[in-house]
C-alpha positions in Angstrom: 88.3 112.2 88.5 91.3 110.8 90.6 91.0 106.7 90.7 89.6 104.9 93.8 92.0 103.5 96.4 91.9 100.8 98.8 91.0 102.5 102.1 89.2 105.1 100.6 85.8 106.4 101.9 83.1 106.4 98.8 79.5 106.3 98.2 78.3 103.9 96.3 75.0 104.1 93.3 72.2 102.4 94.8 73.4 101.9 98.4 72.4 104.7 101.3 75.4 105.5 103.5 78.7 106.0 102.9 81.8 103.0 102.6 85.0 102.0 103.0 86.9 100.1 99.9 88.6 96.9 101.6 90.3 95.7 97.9 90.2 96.4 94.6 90.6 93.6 92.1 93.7 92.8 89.9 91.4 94.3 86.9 90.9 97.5 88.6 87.1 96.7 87.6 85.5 95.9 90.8 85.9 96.6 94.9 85.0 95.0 97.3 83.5 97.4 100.5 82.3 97.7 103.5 79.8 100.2 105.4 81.7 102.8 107.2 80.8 104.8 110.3 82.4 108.7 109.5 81.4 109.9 113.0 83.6 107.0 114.8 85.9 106.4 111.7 85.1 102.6 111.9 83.9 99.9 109.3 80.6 98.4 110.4 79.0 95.1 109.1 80.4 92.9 106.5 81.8 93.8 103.3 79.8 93.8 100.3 81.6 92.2 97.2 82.2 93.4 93.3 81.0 96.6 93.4 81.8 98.0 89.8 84.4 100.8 90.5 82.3 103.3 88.0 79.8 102.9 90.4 81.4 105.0 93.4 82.1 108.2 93.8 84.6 109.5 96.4 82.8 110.9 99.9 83.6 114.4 100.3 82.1 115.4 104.2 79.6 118.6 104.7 81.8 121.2 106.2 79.0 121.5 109.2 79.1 118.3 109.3 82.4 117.4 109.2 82.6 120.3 112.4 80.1 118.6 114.2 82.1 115.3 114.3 85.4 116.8 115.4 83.6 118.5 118.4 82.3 115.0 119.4 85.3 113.3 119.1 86.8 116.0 121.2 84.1 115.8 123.9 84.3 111.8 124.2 88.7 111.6 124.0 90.1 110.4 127.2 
């Protein structure tokens, strides 16, 4: 499995939702993250802090899904 980046969308054990990684720490152990809104593509709440990296998994988006977002953002662009 690729490593997890800063700015990368995951989903963490034990949390419901899906979240963005703000920072990863200088031991590559833990990252800090915060709750992440796929349909608007923006972070919502406050971070949540140490989350142990084995602990998230990258978010990989339903394919209907993932279709259904791109033809609401394309209904609501100005």
């Amino acid at each position: 499995m690729a490593p997890i980046k800063t700015g990368q969308i995951v989903e963490p054990d034990g949390l419901v939702g899906v979240y963005r990684v703000v920072s990863i720490s200088a031991d590559g152990q833990t990252a800090d993250i915060e709750k992440f809104d796929v349909a608007t593509q923006k972070s919502v709440g406050d971070p949540v802090r140490a989350i142990a990296i084995n602990k998230l998994t990258p978010y990989t988006e339903d394919p209907n899904q993932a279709a259904a977002r791109i033809v609401r953002e394309a209904a609501t662009e100005d």
